[in-house]
C-alpha positions as CSV (number, residue, x, y, z in Angstrom):
1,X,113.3,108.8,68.4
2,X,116.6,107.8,67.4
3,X,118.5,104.2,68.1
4,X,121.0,104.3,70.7
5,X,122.4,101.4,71.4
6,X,121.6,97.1,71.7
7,X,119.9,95.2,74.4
8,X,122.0,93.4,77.2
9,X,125.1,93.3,78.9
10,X,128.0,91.6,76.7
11,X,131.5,91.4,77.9
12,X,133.8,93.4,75.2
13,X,137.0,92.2,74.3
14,X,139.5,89.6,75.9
15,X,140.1,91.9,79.3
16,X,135.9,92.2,79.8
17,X,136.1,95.9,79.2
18,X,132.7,97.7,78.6
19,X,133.3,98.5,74.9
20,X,133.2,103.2,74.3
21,X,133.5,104.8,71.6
22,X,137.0,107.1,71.3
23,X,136.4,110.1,73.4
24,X,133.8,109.0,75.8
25,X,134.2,110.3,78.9
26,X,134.8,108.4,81.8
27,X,131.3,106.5,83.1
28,X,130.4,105.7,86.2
29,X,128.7,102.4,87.2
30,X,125.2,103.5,86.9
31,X,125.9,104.9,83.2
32,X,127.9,101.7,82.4
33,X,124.9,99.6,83.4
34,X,122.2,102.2,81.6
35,X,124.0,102.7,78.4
36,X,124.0,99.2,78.1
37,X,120.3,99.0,78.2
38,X,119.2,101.7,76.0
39,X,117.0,100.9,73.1
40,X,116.0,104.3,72.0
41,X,115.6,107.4,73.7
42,X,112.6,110.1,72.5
43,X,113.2,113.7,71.8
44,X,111.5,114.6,75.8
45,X,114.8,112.3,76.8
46,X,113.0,109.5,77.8
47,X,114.6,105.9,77.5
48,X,113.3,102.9,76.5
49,X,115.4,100.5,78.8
50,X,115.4,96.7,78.2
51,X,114.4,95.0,81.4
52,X,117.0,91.5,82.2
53,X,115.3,90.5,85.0
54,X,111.4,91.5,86.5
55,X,110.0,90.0,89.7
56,X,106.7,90.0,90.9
57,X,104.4,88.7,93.5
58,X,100.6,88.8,94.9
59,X,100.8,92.3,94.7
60,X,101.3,92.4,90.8
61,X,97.8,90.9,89.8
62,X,96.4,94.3,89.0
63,X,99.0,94.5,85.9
64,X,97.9,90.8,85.2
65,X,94.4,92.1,85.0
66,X,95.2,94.8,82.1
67,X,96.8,91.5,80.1
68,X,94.0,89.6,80.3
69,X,91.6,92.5,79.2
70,X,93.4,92.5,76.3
71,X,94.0,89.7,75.6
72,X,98.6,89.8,75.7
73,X,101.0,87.7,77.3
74,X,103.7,87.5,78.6
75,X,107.1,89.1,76.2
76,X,109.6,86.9,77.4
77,X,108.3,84.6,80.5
78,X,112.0,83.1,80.8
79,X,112.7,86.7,82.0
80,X,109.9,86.8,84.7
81,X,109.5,85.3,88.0
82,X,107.2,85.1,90.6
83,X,107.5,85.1,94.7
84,X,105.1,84.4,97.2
85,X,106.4,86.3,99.9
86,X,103.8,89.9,101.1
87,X,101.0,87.7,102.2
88,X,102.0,84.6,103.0
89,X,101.7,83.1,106.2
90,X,104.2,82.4,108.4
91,X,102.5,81.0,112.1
92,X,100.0,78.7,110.9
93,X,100.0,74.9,110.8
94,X,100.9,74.0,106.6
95,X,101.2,77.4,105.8
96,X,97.5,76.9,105.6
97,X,95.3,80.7,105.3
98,X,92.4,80.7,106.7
99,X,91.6,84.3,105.3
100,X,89.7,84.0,102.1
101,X,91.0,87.2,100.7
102,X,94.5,86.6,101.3
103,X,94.1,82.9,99.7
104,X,92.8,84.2,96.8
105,X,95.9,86.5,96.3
106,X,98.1,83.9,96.7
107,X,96.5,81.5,94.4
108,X,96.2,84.3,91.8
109,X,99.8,84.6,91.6
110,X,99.6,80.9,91.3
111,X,97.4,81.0,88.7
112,X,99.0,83.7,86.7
113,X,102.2,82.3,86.8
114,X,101.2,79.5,85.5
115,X,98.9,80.6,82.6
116,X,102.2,82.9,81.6
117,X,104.6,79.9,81.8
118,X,106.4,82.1,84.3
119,X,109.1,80.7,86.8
120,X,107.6,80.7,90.4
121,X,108.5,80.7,93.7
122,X,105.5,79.8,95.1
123,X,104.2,79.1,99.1
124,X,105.4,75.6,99.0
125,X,108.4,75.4,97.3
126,X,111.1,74.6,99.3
127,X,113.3,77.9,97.7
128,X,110.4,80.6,99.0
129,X,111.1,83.4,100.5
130,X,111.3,87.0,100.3
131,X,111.7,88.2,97.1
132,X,114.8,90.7,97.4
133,X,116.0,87.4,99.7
134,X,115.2,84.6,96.7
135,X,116.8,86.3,93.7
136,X,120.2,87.2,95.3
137,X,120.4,83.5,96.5
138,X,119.2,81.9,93.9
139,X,121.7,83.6,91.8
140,X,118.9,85.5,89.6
141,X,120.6,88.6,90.5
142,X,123.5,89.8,89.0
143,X,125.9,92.3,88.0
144,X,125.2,94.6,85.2
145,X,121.3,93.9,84.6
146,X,118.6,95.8,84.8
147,X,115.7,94.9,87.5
148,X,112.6,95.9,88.2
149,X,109.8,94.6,91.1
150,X,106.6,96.3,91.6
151,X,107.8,96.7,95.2
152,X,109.6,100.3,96.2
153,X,112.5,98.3,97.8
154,X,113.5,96.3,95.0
155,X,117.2,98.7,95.0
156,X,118.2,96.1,97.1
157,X,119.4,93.7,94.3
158,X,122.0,97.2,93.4
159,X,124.2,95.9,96.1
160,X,125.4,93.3,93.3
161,X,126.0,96.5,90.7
162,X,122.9,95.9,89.3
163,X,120.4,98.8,87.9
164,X,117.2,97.7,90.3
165,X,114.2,99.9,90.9
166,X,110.4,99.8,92.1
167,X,108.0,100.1,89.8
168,X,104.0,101.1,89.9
169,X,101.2,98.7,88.1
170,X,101.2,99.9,85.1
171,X,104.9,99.5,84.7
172,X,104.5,96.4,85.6
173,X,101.9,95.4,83.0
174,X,104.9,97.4,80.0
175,X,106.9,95.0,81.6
176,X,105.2,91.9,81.3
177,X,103.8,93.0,77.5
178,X,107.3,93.9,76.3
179,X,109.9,93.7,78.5
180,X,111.4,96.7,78.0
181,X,110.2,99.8,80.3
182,X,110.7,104.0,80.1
183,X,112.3,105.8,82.3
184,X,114.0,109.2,82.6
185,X,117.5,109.3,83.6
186,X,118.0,110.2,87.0
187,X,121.9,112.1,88.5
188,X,124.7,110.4,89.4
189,X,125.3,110.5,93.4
190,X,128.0,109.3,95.6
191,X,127.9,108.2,98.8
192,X,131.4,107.6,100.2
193,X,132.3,105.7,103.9
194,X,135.8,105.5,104.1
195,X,137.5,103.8,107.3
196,X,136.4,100.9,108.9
197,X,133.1,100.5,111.1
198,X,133.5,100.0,114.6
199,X,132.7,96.7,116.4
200,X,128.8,96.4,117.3
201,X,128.1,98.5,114.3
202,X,126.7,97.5,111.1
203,X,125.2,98.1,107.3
204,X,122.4,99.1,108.7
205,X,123.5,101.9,111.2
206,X,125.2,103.0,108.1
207,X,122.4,103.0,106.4
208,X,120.0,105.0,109.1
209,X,122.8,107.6,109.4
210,X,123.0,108.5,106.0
211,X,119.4,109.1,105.4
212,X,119.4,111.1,109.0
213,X,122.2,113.1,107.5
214,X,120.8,113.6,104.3
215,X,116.9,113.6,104.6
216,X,114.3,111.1,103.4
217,X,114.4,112.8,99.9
218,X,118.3,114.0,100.3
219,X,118.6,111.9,97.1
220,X,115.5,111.9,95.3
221,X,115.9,111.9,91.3
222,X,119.5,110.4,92.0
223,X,120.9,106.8,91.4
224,X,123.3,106.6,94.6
225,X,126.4,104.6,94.5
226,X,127.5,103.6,97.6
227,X,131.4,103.9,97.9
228,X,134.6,103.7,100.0
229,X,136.4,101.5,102.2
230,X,133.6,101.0,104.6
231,X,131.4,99.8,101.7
232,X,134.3,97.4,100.8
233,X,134.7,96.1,103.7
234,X,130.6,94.8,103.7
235,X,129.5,91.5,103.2
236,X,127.0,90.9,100.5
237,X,124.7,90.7,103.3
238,X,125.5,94.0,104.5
239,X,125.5,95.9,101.1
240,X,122.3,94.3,100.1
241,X,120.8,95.8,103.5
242,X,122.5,99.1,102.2
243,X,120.9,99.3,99.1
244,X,117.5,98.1,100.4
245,X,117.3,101.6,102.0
246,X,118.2,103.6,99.5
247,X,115.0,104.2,98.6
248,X,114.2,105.9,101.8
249,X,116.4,108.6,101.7
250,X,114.6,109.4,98.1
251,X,116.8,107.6,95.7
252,X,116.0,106.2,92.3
253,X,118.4,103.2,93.4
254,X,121.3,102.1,95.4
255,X,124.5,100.4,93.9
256,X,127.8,98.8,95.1
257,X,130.4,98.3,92.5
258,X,131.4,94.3,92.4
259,X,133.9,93.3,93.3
260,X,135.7,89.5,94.4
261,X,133.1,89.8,97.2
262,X,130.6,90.1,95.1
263,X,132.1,87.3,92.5
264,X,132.6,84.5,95.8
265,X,128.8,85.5,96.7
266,X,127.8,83.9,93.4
267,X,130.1,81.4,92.8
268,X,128.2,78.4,92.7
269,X,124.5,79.8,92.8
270,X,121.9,78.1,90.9
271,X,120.7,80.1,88.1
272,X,124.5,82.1,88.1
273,X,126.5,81.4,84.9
274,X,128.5,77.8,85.3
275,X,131.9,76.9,84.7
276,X,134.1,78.6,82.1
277,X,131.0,80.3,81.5
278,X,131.2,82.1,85.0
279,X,134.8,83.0,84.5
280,X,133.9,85.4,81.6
281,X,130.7,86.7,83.3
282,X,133.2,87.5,86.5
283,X,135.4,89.6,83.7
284,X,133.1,91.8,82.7
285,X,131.4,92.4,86.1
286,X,134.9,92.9,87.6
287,X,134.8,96.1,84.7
288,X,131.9,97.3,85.9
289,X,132.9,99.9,89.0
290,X,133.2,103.5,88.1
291,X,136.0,105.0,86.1
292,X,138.3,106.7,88.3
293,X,137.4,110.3,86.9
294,X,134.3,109.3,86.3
295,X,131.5,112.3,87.4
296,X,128.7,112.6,89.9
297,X,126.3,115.1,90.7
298,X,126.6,115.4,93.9
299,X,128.9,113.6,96.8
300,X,128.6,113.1,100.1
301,X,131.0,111.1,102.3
302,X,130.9,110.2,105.9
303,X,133.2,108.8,107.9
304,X,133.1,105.2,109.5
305,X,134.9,105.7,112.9
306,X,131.6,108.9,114.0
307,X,129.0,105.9,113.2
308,X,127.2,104.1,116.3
309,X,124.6,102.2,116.8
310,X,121.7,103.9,115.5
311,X,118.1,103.9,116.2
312,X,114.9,106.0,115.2
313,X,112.6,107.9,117.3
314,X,110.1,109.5,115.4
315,X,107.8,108.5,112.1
316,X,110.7,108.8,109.2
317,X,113.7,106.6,108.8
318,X,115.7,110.1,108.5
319,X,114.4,110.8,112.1
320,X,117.4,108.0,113.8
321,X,119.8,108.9,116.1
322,X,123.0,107.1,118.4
323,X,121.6,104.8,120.6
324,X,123.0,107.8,123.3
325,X,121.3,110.6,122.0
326,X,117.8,111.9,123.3
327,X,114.8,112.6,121.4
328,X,114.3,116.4,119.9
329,X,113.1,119.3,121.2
330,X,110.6,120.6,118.7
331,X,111.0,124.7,120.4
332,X,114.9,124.4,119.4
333,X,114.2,123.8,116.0
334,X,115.1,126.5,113.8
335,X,112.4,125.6,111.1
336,X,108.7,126.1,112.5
337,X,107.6,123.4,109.5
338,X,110.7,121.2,110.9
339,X,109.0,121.9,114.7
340,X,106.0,120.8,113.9
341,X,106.8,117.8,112.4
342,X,108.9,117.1,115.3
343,X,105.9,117.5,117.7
344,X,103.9,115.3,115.2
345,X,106.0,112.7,116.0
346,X,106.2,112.9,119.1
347,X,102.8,112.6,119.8
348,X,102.7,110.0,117.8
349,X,105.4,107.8,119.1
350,X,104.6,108.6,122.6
351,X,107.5,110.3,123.6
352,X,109.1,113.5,125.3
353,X,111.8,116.0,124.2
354,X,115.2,115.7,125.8
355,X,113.5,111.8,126.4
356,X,117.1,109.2,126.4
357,X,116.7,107.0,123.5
358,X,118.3,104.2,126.1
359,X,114.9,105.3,128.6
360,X,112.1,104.2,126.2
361,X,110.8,100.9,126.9
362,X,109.7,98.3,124.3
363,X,106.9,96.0,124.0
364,X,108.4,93.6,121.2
365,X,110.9,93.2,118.9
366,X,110.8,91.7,115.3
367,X,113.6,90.1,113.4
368,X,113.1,90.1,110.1
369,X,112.0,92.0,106.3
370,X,114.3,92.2,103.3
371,X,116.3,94.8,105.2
372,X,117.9,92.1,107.7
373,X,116.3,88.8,107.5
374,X,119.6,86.8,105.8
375,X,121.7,84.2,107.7
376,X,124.2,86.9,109.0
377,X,121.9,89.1,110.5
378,X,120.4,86.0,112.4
379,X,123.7,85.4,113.7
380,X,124.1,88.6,114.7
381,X,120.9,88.8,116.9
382,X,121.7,85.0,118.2
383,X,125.4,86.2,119.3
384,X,123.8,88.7,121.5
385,X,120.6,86.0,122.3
386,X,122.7,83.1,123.0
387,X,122.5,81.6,126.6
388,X,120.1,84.4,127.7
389,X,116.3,85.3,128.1
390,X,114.5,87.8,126.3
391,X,111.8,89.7,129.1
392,X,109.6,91.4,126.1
393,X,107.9,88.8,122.9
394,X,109.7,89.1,119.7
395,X,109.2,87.2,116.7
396,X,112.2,86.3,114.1
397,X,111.3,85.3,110.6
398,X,113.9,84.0,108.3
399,X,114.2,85.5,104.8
400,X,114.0,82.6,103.0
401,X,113.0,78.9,103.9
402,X,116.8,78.3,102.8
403,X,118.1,80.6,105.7
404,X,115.9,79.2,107.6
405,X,117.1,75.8,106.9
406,X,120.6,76.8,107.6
407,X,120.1,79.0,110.5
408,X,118.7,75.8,112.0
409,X,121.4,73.6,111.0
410,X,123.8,75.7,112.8
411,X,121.0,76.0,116.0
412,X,120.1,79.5,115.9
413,X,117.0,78.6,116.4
414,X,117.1,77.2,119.7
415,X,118.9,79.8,120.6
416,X,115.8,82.1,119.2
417,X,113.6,79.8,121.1
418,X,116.1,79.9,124.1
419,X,115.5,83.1,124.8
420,X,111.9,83.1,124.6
421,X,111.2,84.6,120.8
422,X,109.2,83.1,118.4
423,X,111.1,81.2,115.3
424,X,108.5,81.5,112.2
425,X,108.2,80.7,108.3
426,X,110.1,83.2,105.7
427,X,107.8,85.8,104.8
428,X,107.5,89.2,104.5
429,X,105.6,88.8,108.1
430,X,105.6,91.6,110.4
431,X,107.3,94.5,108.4
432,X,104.1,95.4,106.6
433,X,101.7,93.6,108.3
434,X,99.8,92.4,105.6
435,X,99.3,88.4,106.5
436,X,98.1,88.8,109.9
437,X,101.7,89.5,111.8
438,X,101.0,92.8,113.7
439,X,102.3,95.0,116.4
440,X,98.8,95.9,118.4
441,X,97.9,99.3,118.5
442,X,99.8,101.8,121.0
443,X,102.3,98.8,121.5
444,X,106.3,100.1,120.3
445,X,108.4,97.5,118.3
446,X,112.2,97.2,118.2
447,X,111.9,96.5,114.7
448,X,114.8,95.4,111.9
449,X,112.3,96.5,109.1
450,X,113.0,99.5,107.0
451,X,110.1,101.8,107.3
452,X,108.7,103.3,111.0
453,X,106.2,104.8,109.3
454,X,102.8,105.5,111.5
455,X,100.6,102.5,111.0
456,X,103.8,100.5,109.1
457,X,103.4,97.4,111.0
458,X,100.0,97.9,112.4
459,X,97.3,100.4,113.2
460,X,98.6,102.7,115.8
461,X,102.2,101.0,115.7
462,X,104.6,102.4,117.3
463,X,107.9,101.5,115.3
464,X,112.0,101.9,115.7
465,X,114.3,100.8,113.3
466,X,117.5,99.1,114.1
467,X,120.2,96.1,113.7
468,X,119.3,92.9,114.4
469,X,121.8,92.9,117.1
470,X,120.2,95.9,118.4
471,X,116.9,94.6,118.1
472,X,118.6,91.8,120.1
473,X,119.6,94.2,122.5
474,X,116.1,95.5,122.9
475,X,114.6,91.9,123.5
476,X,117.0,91.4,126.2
477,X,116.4,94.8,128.4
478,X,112.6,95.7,127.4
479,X,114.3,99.1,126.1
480,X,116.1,100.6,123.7
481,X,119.7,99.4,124.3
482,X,123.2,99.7,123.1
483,X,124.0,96.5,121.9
484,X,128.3,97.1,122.3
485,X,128.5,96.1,126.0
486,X,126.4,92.8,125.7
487,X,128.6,92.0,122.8
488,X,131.7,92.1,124.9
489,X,134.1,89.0,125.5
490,X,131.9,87.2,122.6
491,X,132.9,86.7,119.1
């Protein structure tokens, strides 16, 4: 093994620069942000990456298990945090949980947090939420660190130009044990948007369009950056819904290069660099984008005017489609393994080929999920809510109690309540289903989550992905809708 370089991020020189040696040649983001991190790297090329920032939650007490049977602790419990957020309630009265099982999950993460000295976000704190919701708020996130969450969709925190990734239990447990982690070095992708989106269209019909372009593993052993004018022109609320699906069109991560978005996002956050202090952080992250020759493996780049409103129909995020298209026909499918998963999903969803998207009817609709829970997504399903009535049930859960707090302050959630949807606790809730919030079986969800997977939200679930406006859309007609007309003459 051989010693390749120190731990950290550390701004270089009075400009910020990312300190290379003479001749280098040029880096993109991802390398910036890897090379940076690199401890040692073994003969098989296999890095030993120092880990900035790990999260965890109820899910993670199998890794806590291997500690205590032997005996460890924590590395560096400063570096470590813990959300309540997969099984938590969010309907009942106290956030009380009556399931046994489910209490003892949350009160092991509890427990272990506090036996490890651990920061934690726990059920009661008034800063809970949704993990990938807590650490960009809290200002725990930030550009240029490494981060890892035994939870697939933890590339959300990329939007920020951070290296963030999902990892498996026994990751989890290096992690914990010595806060560093191995990895293998994925390829450098692109993914450029250039113009600007059209109105009624968001992050996250730019998000289901690339993975229908690409496929669900188009990017699989790739770090993606996600690039262009379109990207640009995203809120931080927007990129982070970006980079939460990256991982479903097969990527290692998603990434956004910062920028003075990203530096007014942070400004002010609670566990963000202060002060002068701040100043120099916002140097160095302003250095991070890619160099202008810097190489990728592969590009791709779409174009921001062709995207619509965009919905799925079948059981993949990569099966989505404009709001005016119709559902496949499996016999004019080229591919007879592509055919057959076409008529597998079909079945499944309940639907016919040549079927209108706009024709299929919904049962309810959910608001919510690390994908599109923040404070501008609720606003964008309220500006289509506001001052009318939803004719199908929907429930909206804010991603954190602070977006909840806020969306309430500015009445979103009378207008929520207005139109007949539920307005719940911040929680995972209804995306995976795991603390009771479920779509019944043979029922179809307008859903903002990010997976449609059969049985996602409930045995027998029938799910379609979509905006929160969309979703919106949906609540309002008891179909699938285009959300552009009901947005017209409102701001």
């Amino acid at each position: 093994m051989r010693q390749r370089f120190s731990c950290g991020i550390v701004p270089m020189g009075r400009s910020g620069e990312w300190m290379m040696p003479e001749g280098r040649a040029p880096r993109a983001l991802f390398d910036k942000v890897w090379d940076a991190h690199v401890v040692l790297t073994r003969e098989d090329g296999q890095s030993l990456l120092w880990i900035d920032r790990h999260f965890f939650h109820e899910g993670s007490h199998h890794a806590f298990a291997q500690l205590r049977v032997r005996n460890a602790k924590v590395a560096r419990p400063e570096l470590n945090i813990g959300v309540a957020d997969h099984y938590v309630p969010t309907r009942t009265p106290g956030r009380s949980i009556p399931d046994a099982g489910i209490a003892g999950m949350v009160s092991g993460l509890e427990a272990n947090a506090a036996r490890h000295g651990t920061r934690l976000f726990g059920l009661h704190d008034p800063r809970q939420g949704i993990v990938h919701v807590v650490g960009p708020e809290q200002g725990l996130t930030l550009p240029g660190l490494t981060i890892v969450c035994g939870d697939s969709h933890t590339s959300t925190h990329g939007a920020f130009g951070a290296l963030a990734f999902g990892i498996g239990a026994s990751e989890v447990a290096h992690v914990l044990m010595t806060q560093t982690l191995w990895q293998k070095r994925p390829k450098r992708m692109r993914i450029r948007t250039d113009g600007a989106l059209r109105a009624g269209v968001s992050a996250k019909d730019l998000a289901l369009s690339i993975i229908a372009r690409i496929g669900a593993d188009g990017a699989q052993g790739h770090a993606v950056e996600y690039a262009g004018s379109a990207v640009r022109g995203l809120s931080m609320e927007g990129r982070l819904t970006l980079c939460n699906l990256a991982i479903e069109s097969g990527a290692r991560c998603g990434m956004v290069a910062p920028d003075e978005t990203t530096i007014a996002f942070l400004r002010g956050r609670p566990h963000a660099p202060q002060g002068a202090a701040f100043d120099a952080a916002a140097e160095a992250w302003l250095a991070l984008p890619s160099d202008a020759d810097a190489a990728f493996d592969r590009e791709v780049v779409l174009d921001a005017a062709e995207i619509a409103p965009t919905v799925t129909w079948g059981v993949s995020p990569e099966d989505a489609l404009p709001v005016t298209g119709q559902v496949p026909d499996p016999e004019r499918a080229t591919d007879p393994a592509k055919a057959a998963q076409i008529r597998d999903a079909l079945d499944y969803m309940g639907l016919r080929p040549g079927q209108r998207l706009e024709e299929i009817a919904v049962d309810r609709v959910f608001i919510g999920s690390c994908t599109n829970s923040r404070i501008e997504d609720l606003r964008a399903a309220a500006a289509v809510l506001a001052g009318r009535r939803a004719v199908v049930p929907g429930l909206v859960s804010p991603g954190s109690t602070l977006v909840k707090q806020q969306a309430e302050q500015e009445g979103l959630d009378r207008i929520f309540r207005d139109a007949g949807l539920e307005w719940v606790e911040s929680g995972c809730s209804m995306c995976v289903g795991m603390n009771g919030d479920l779509v019944p079986a043979g029922e179809r969800c307008a859903s903002t989550t990010n997976r449609n997977f059969k049985g996602r939200q409930g045995k027998g679930a029938r799910t379609h992905l979509m905006s929160p406006a969309m979703a919106a859309a949906a609540a309002l007609t008891g179909h699938i809708a285009d959300v552009r007309p009901m947005l017209e003459g409102r701001s």
